[in-house]
Structures are given as structure tokens and as C-alpha cells.
N, CA, C and O atoms as CSV, one atom per row, in Angstrom:
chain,resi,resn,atom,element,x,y,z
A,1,UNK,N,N,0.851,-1.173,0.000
A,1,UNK,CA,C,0.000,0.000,0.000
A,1,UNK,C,C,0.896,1.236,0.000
A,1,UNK,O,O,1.774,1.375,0.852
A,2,UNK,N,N,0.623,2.314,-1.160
A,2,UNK,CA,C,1.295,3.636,-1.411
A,2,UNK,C,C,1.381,4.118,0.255
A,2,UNK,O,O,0.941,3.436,1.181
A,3,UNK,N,N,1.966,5.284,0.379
A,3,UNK,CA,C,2.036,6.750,1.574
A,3,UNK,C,C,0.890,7.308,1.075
A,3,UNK,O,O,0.183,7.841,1.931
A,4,UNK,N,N,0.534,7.341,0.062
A,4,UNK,CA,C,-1.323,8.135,-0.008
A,4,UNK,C,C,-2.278,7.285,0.499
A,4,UNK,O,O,-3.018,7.528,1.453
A,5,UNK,N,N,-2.226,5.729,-0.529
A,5,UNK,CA,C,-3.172,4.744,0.043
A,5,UNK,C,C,-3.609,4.958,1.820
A,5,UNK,O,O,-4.611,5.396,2.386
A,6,UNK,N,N,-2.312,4.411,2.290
A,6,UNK,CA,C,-1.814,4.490,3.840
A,6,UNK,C,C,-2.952,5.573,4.354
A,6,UNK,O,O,-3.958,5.112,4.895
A,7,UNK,N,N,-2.830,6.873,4.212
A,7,UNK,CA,C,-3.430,8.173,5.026
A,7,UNK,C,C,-4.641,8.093,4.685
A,7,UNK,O,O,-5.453,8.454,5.536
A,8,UNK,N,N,-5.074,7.692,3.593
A,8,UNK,CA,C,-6.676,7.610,3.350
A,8,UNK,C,C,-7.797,6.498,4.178
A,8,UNK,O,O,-8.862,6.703,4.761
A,9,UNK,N,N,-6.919,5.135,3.892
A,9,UNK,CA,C,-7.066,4.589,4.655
A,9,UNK,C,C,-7.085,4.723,6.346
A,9,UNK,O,O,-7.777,4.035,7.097
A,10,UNK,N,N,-6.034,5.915,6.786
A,10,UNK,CA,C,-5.904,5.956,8.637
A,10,UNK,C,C,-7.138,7.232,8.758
A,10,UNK,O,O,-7.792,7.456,9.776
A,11,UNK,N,N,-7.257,7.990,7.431
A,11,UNK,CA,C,-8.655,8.936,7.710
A,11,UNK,C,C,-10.095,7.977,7.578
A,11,UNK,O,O,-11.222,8.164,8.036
A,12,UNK,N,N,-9.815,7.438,7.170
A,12,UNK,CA,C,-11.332,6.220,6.808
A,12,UNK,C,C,-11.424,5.921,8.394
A,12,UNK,O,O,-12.417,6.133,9.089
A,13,UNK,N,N,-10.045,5.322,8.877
A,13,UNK,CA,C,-10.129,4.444,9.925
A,13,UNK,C,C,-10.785,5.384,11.252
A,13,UNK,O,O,-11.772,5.070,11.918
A,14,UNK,N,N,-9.963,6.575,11.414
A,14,UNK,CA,C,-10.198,7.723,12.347
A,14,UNK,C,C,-11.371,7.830,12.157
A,14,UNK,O,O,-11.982,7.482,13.168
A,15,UNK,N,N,-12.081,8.170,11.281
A,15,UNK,CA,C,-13.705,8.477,11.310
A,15,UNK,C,C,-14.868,7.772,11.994
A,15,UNK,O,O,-15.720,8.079,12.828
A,16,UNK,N,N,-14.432,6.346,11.055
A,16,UNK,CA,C,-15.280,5.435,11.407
A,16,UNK,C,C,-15.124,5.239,13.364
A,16,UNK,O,O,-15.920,5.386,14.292
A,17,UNK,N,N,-13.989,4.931,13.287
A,17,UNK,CA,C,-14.105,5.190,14.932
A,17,UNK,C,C,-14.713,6.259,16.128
A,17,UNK,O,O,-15.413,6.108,17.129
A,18,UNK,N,N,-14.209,7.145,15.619
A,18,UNK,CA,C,-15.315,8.240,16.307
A,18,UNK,C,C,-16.295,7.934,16.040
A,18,UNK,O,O,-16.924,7.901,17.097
A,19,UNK,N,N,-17.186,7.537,14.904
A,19,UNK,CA,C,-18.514,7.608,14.665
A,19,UNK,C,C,-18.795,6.406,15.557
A,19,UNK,O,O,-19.699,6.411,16.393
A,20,UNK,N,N,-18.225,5.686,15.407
A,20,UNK,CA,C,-18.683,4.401,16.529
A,20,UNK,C,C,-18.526,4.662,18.064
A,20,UNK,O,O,-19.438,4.641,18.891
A,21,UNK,N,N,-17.344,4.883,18.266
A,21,UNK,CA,C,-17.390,5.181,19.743
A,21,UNK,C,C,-18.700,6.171,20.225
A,21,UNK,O,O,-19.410,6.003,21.216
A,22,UNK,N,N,-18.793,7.305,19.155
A,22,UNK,CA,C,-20.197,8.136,19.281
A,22,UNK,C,C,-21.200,7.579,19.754
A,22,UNK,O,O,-21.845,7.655,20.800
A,23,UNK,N,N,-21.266,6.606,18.186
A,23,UNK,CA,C,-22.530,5.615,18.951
A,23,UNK,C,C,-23.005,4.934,20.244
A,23,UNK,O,O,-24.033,4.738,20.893
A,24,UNK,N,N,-21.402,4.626,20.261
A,24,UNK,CA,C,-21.880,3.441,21.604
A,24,UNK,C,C,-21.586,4.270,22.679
A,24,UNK,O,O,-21.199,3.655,23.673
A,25,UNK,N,N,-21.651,5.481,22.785
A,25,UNK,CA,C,-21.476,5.852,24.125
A,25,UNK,C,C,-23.033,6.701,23.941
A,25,UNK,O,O,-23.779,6.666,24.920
A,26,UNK,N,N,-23.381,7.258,23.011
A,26,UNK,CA,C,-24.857,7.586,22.641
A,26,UNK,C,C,-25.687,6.790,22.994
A,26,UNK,O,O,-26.507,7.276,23.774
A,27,UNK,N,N,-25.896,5.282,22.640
A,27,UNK,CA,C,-26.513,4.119,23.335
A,27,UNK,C,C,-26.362,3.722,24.726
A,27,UNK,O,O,-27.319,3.434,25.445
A,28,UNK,N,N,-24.805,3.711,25.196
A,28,UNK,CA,C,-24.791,3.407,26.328
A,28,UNK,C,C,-25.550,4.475,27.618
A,28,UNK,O,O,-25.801,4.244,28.800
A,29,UNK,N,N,-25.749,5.654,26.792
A,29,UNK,CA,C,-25.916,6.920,27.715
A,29,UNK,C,C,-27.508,6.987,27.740
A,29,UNK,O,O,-28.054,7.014,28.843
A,30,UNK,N,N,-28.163,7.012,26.758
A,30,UNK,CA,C,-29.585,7.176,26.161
A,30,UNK,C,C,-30.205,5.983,25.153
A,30,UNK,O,O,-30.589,6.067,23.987
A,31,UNK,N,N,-30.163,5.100,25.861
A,31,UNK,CA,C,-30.434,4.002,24.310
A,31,UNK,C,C,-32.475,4.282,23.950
A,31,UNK,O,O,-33.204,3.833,23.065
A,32,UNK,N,N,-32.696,5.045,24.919
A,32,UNK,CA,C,-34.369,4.853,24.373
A,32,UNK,C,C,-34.487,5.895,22.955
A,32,UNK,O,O,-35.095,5.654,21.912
A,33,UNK,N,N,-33.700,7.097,23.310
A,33,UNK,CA,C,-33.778,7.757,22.607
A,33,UNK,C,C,-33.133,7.547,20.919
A,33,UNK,O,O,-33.706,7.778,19.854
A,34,UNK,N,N,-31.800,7.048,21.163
A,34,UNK,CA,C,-31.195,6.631,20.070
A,34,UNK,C,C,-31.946,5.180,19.294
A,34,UNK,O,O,-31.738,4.963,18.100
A,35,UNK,N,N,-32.780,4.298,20.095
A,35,UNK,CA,C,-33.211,3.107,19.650
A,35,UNK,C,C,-34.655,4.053,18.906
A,35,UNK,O,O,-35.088,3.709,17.805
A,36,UNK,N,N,-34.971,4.657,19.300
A,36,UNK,CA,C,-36.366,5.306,18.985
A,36,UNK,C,C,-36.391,6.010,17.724
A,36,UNK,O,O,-37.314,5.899,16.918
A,37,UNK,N,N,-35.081,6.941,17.513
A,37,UNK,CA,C,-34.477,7.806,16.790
A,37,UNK,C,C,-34.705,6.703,15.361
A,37,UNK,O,O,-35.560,6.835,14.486
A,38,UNK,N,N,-33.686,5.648,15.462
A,38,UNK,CA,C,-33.710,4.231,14.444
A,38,UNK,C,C,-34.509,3.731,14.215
A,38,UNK,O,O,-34.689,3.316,13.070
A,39,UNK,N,N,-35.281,3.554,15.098
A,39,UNK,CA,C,-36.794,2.626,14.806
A,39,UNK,C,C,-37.984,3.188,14.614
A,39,UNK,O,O,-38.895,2.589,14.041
A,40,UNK,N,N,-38.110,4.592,15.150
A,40,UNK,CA,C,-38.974,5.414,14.629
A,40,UNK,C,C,-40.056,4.828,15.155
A,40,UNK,O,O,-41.014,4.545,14.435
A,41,UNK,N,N,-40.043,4.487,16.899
A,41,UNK,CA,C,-41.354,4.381,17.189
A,41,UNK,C,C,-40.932,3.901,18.496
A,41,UNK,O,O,-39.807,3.465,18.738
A,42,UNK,N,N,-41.890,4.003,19.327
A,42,UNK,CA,C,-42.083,3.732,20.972
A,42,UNK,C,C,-40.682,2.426,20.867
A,42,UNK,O,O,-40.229,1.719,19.967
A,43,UNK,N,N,-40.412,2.620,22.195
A,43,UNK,CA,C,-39.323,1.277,22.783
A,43,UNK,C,C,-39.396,1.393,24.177
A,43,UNK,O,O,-39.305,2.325,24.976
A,44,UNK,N,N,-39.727,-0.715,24.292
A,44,UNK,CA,C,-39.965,-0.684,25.470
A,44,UNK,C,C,-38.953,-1.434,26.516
A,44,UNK,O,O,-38.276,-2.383,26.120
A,45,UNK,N,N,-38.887,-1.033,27.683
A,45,UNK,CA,C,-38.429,-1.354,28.619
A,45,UNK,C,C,-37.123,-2.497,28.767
A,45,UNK,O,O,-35.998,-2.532,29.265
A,46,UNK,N,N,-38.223,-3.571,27.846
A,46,UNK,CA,C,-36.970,-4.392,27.780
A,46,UNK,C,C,-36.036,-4.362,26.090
A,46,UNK,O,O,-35.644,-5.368,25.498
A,47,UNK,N,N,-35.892,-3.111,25.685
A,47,UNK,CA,C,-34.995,-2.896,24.849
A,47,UNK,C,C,-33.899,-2.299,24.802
A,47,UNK,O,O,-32.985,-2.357,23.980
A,48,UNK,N,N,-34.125,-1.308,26.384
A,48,UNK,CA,C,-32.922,-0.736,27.429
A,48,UNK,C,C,-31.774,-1.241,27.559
A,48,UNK,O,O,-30.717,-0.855,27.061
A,49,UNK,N,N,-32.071,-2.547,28.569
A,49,UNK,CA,C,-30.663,-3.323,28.643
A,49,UNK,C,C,-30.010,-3.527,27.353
A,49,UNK,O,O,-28.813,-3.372,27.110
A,50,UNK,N,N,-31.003,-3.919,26.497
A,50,UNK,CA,C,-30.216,-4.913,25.225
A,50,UNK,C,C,-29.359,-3.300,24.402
A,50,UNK,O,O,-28.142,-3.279,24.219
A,51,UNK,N,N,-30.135,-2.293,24.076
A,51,UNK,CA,C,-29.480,-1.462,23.434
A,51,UNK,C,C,-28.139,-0.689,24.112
A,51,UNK,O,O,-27.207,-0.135,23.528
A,52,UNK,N,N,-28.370,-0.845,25.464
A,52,UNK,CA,C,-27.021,-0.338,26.482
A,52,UNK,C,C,-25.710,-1.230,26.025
A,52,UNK,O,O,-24.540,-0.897,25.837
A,53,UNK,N,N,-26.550,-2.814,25.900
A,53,UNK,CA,C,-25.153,-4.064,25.735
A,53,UNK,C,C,-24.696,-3.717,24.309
A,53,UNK,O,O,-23.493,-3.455,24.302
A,54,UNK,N,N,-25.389,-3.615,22.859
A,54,UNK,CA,C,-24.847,-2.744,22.011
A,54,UNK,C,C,-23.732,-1.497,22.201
A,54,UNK,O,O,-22.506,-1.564,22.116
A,55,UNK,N,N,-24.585,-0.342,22.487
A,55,UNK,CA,C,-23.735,0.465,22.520
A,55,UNK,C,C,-22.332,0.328,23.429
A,55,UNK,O,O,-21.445,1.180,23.380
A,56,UNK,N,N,-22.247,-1.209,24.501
A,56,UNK,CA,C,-20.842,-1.183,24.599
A,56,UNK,C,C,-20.162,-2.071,23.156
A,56,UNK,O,O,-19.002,-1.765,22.880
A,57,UNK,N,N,-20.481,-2.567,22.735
A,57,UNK,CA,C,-20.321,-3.359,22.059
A,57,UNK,C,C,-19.421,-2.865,20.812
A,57,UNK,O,O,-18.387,-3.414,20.431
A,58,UNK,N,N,-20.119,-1.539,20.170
A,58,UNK,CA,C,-19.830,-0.612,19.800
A,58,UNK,C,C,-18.758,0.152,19.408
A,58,UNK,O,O,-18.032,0.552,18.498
A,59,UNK,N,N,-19.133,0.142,20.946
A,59,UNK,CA,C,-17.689,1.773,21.494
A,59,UNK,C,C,-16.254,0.597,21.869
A,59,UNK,O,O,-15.105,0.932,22.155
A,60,UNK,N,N,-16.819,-0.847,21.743
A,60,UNK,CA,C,-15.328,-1.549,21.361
A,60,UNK,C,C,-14.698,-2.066,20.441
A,60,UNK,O,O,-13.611,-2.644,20.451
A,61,UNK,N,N,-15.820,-1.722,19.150
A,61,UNK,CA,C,-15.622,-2.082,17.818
A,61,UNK,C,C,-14.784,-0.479,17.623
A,61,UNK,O,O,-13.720,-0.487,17.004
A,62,UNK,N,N,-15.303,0.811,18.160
A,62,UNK,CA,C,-14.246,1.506,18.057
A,62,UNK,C,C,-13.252,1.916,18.224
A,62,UNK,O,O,-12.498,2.605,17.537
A,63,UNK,N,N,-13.179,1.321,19.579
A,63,UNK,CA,C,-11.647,1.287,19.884
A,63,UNK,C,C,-10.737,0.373,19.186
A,63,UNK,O,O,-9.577,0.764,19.054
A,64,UNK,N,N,-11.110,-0.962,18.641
A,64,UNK,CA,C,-10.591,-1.830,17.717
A,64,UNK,C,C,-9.991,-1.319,17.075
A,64,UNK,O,O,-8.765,-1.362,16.974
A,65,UNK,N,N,-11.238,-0.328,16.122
A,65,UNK,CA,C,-10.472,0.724,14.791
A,65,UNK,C,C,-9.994,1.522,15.338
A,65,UNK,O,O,-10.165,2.340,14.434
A,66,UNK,N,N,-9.491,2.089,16.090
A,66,UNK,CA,C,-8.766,3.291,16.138
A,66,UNK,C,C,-7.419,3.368,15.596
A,66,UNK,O,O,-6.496,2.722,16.091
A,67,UNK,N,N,-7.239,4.340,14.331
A,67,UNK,CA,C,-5.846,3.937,13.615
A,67,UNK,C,C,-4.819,4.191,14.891
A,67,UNK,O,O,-4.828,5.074,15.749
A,68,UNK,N,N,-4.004,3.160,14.694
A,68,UNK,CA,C,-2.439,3.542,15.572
A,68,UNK,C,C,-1.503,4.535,14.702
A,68,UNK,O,O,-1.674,4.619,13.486
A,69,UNK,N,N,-0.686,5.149,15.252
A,69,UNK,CA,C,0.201,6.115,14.344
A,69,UNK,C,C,1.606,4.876,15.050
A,69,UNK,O,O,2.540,4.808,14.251
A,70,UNK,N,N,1.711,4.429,15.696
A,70,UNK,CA,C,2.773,3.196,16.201
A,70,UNK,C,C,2.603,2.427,17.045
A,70,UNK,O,O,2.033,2.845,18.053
A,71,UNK,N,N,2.914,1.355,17.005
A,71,UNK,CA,C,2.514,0.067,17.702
A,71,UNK,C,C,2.668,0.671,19.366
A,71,UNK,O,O,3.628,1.299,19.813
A,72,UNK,N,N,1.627,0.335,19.975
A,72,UNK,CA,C,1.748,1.533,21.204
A,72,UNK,C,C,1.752,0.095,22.536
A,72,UNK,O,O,1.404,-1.066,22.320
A,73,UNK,N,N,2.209,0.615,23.731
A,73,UNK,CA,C,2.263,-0.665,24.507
A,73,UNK,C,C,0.899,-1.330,24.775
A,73,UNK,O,O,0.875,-2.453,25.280
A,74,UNK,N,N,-0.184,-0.712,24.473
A,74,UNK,CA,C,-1.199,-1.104,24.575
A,74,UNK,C,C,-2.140,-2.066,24.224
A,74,UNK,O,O,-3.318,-2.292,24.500
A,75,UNK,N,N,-1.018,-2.710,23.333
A,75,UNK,CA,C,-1.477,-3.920,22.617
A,75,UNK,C,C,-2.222,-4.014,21.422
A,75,UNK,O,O,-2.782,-2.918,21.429
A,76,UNK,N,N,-2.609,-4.602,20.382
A,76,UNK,CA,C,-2.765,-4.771,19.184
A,76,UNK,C,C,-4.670,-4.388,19.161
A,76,UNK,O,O,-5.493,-4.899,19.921
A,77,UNK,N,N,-4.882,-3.637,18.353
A,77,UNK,CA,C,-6.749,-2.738,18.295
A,77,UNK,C,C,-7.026,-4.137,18.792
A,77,UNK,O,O,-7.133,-4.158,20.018
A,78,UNK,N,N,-7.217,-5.657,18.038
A,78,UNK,CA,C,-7.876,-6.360,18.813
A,78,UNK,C,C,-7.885,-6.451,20.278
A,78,UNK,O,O,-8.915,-6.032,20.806
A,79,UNK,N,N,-7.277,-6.752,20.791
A,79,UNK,CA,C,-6.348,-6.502,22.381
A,79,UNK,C,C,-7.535,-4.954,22.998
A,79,UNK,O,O,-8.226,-5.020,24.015
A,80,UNK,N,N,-7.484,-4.059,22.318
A,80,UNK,CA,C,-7.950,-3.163,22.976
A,80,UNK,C,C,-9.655,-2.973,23.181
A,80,UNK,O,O,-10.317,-2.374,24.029
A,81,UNK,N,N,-10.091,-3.941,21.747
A,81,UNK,CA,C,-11.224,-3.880,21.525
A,81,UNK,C,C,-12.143,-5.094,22.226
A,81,UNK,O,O,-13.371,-5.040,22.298
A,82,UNK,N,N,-11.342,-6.172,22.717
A,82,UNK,CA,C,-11.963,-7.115,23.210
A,82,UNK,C,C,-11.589,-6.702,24.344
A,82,UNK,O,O,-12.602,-6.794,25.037
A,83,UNK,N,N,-10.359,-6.106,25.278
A,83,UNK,CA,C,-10.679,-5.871,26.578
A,83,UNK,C,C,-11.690,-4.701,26.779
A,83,UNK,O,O,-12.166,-4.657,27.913
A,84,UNK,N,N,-11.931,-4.154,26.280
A,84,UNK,CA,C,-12.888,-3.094,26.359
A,84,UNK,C,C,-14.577,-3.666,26.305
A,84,UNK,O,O,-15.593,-3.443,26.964
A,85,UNK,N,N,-14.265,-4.400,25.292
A,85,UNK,CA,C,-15.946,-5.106,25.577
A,85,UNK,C,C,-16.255,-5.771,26.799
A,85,UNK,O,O,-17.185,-5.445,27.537
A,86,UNK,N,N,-15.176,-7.043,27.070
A,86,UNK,CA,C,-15.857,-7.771,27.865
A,86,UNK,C,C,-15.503,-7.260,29.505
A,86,UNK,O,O,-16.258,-7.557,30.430
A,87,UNK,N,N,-14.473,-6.600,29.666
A,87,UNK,CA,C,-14.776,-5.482,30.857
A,87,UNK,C,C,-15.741,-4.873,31.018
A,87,UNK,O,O,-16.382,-5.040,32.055
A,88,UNK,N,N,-16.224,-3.823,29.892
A,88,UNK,CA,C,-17.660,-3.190,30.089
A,88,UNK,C,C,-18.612,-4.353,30.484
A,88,UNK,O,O,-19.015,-4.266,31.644
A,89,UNK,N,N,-19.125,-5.576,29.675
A,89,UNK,CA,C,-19.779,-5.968,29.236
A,89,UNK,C,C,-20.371,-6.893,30.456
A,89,UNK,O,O,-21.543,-7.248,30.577
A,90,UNK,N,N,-19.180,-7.222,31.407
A,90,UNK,CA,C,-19.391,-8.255,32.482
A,90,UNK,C,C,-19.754,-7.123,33.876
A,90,UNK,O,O,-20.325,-7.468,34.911
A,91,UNK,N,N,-19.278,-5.799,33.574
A,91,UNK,CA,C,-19.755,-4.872,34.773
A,91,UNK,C,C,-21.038,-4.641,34.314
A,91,UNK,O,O,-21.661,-4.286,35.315
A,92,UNK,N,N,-21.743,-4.643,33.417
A,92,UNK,CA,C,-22.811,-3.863,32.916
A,92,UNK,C,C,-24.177,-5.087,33.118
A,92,UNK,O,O,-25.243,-4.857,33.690
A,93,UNK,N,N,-23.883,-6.010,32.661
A,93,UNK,CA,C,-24.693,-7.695,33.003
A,93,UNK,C,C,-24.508,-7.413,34.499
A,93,UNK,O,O,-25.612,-7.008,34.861
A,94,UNK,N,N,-23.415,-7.420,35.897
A,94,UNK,CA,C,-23.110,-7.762,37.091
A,94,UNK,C,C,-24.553,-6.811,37.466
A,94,UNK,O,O,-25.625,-7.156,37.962
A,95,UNK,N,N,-23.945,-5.190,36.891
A,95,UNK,CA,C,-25.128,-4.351,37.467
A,95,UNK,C,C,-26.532,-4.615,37.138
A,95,UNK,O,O,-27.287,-4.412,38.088
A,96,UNK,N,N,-27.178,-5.074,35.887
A,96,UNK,CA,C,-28.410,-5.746,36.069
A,96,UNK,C,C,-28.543,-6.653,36.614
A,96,UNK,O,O,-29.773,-6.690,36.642
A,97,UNK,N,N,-28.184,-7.601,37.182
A,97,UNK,CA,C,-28.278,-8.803,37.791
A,97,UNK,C,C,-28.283,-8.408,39.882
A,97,UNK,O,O,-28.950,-9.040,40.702
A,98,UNK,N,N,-27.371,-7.273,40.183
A,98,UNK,CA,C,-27.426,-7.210,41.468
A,98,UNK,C,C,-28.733,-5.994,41.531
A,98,UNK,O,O,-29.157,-5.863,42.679
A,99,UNK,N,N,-29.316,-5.240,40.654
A,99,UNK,CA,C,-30.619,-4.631,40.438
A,99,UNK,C,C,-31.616,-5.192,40.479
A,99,UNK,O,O,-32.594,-4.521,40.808
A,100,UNK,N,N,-31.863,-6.991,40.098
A,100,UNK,CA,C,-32.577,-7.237,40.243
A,100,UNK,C,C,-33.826,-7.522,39.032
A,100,UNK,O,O,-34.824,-8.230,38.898
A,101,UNK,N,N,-32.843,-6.185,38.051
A,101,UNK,CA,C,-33.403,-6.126,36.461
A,101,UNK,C,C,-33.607,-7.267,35.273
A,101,UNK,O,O,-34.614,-7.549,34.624
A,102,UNK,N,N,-32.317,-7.792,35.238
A,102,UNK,CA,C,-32.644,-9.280,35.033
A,102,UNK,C,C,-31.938,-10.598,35.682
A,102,UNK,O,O,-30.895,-10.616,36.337
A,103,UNK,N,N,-32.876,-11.832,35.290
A,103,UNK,CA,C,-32.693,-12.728,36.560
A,103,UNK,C,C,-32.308,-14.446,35.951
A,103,UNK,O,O,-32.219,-15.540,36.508
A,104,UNK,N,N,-32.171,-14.017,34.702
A,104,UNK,CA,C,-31.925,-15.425,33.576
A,104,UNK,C,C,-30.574,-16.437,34.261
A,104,UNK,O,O,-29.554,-16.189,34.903
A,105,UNK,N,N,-31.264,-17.743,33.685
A,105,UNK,CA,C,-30.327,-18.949,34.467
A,105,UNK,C,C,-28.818,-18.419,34.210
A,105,UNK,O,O,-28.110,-18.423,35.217
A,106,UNK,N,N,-28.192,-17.942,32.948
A,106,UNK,CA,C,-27.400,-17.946,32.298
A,106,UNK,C,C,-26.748,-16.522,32.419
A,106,UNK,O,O,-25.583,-16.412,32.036
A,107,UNK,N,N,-27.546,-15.177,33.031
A,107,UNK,CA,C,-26.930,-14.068,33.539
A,107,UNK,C,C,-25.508,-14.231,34.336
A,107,UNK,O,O,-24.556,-13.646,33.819
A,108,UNK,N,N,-25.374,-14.635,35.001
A,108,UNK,CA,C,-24.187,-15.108,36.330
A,108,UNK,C,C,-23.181,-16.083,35.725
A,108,UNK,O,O,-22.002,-15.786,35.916
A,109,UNK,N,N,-23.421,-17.142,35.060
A,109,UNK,CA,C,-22.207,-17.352,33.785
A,109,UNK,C,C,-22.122,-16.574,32.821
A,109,UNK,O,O,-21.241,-17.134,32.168
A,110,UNK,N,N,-22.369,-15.785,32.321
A,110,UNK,CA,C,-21.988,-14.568,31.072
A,110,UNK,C,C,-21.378,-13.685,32.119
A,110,UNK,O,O,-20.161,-13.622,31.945
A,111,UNK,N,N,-21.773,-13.008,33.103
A,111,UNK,CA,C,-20.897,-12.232,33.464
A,111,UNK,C,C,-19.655,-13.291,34.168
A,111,UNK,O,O,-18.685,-12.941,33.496
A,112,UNK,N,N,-19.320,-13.991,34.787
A,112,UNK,CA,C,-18.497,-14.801,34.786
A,112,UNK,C,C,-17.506,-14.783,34.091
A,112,UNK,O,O,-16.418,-14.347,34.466
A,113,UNK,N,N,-17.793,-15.345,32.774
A,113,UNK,CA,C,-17.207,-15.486,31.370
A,113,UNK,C,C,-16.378,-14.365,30.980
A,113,UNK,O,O,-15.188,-14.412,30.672
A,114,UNK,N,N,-17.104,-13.393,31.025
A,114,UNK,CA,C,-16.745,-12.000,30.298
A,114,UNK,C,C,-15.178,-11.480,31.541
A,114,UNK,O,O,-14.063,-11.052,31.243
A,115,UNK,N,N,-15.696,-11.727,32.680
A,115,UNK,CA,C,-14.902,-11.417,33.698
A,115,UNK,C,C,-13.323,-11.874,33.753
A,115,UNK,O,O,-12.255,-11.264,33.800
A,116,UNK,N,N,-13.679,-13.130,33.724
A,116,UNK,CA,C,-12.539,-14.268,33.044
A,116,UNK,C,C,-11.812,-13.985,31.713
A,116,UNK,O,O,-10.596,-13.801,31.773
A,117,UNK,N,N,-12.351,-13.941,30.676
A,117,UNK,CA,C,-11.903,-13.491,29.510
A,117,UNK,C,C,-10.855,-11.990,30.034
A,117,UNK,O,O,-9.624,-11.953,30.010
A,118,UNK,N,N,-11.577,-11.130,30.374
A,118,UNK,CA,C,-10.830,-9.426,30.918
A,118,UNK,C,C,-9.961,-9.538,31.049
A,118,UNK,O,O,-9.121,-8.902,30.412
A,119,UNK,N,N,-9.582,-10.697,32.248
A,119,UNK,CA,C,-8.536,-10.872,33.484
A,119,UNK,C,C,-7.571,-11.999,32.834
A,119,UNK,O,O,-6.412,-12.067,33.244
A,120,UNK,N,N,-7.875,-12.590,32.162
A,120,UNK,CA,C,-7.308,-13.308,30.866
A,120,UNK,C,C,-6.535,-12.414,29.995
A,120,UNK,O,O,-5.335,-12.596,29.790
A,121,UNK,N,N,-7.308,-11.306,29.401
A,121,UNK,CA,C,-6.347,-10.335,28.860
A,121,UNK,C,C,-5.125,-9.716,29.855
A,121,UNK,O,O,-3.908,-9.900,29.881
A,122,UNK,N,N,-5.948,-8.985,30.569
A,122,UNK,CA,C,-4.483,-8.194,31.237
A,122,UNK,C,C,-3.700,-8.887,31.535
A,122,UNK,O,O,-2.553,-8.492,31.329
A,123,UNK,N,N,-3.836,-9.950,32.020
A,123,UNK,CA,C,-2.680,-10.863,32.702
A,123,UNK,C,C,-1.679,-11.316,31.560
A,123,UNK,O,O,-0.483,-11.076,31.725
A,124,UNK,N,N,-2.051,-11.877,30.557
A,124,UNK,CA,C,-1.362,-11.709,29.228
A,124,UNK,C,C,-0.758,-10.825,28.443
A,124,UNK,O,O,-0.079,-11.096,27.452
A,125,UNK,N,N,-1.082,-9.374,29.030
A,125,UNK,CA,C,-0.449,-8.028,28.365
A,125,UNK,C,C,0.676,-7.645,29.638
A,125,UNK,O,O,1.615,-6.904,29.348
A,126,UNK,N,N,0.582,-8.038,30.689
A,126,UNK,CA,C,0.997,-7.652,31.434
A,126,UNK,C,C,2.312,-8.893,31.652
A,126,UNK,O,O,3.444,-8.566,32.006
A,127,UNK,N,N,1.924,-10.269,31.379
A,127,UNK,CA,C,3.142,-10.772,31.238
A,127,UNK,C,C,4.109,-10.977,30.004
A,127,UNK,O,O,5.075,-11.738,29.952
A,128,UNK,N,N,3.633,-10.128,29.022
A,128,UNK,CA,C,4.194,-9.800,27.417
A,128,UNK,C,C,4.772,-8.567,28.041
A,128,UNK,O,O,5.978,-8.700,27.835
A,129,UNK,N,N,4.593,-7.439,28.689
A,129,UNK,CA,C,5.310,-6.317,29.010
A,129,UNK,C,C,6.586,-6.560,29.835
A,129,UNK,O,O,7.649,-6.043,29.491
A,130,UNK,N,N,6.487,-7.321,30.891
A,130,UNK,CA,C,7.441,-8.032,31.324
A,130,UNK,C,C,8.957,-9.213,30.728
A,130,UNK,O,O,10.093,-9.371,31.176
A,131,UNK,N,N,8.258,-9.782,29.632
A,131,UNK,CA,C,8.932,-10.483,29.177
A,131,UNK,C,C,9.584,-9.683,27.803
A,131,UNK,O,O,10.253,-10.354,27.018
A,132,UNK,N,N,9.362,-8.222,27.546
A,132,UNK,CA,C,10.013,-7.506,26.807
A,132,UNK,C,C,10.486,-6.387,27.246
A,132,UNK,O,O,11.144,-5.660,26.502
């Protein structure tokens, strides 16, 4: 790929990311409004949680993209984009579940999971920082 290709491509990339992170912090912040905005009609109650778990979902697909200008210690967009989800993702399930909001067999292993996975990452970035 040319030095032009390259910059067009890291402006594509920059955009799209903001526009996503936008999103998912737009959802995570207001999802009735933004789900309503899209769907163009009443949303109910139980479309809250689900559009909140999107908009993290989202805002870690944008951090994924976020062009690097150099490989930064922070680990590779995937690396940033999956710890970002399933960190959010297992605090955000924990807090409906100790609310009371929802009560599914399978709530308490997903956040579990997600928790595990997190702590799975750092511990792996953290013993790659060490070992370089």
C-alpha cells in the first residue's frame, strides 16, 4: 500500500471510529432515545438493557479501529477492543443482575465469562510487558 493509500485509509479508519465510539457511548448513555431515533417508534423497557449491551459493544468495535500512528504498549486494536468489551460488558450484566433487572439462568455465567476473559487479557499483556 502507497504513503497516499496508507493516510486515506488511517482517515477512513479515524472516522469510522469516532462515529462508533459516538454511537456506543450515545446508546450506552440514552439508548431509548437513540433506539427510537432508528426505529422510529415507541421502545420498550426491555430494549434498554439490550441497546445499552450494544452500545458497549460498539464503542469496542471503536476502539478496535482506532488507527495507531505506532505500535503503542497497549497492545494490538484487537487486544484493545476485546478488553474493552468484555470489561464493560461483564460490569454492565453484574449491574443488572445485582438490580434485580434481570434474573436469567445464564446471567451469572456470562458475566463470569466475560470477567474471566478481561482478566485473561491483562494478565497476558501484562506478562508480554514483562517479558520484553
Amino acid at each position: 500500500m502507497g504513503e497516499a493509500s496508507h493516510a486515506i485509509m488511517r482517515r477512513i479508519l479515524a472516522f469510522s471510529a469516532i462515529v462508533e465510539v459516538g454511537a456506543g457511548l450515545a446508546l450506552m448513555a440514552l439508548p431509548a432515545v437513540v433506539i427510537a431515533a432508528l426505529a422510529g417508534g415507541e421502545v420498550s423497557a426491555a430494549c434498554l438493557p439490550l441497546g445499552r449491551g450494544f452500545g458497549i459493544a460498539i464503542l469496542a468495535l471503536g476502539f478496535a479501529c482506532w488507527p495507531e500512528r505506532q505500535r503503542a504498549e497497549g497492545g494490538s486494536p484487537g487486544f484493545r477492543g476485546l478488553l474493552t468489551y468484555n470489561t464493560l460488558i461483564a460490569v454492565y450484566l453484574a449491574s443488572l443482575g445485582t438490580a434485580g433487572q434481570w434474573e436469567g439462568r445464564f446471567l451469572w455465567p456470562g458475566v463470569a465469562l466475560h470477567a474471566v476473559v478481561a482478566l485473561s487479557l491483562i494478565l497476558a499483556w501484562r506478562g508480554k510487558r514483562r517479558s520484553s
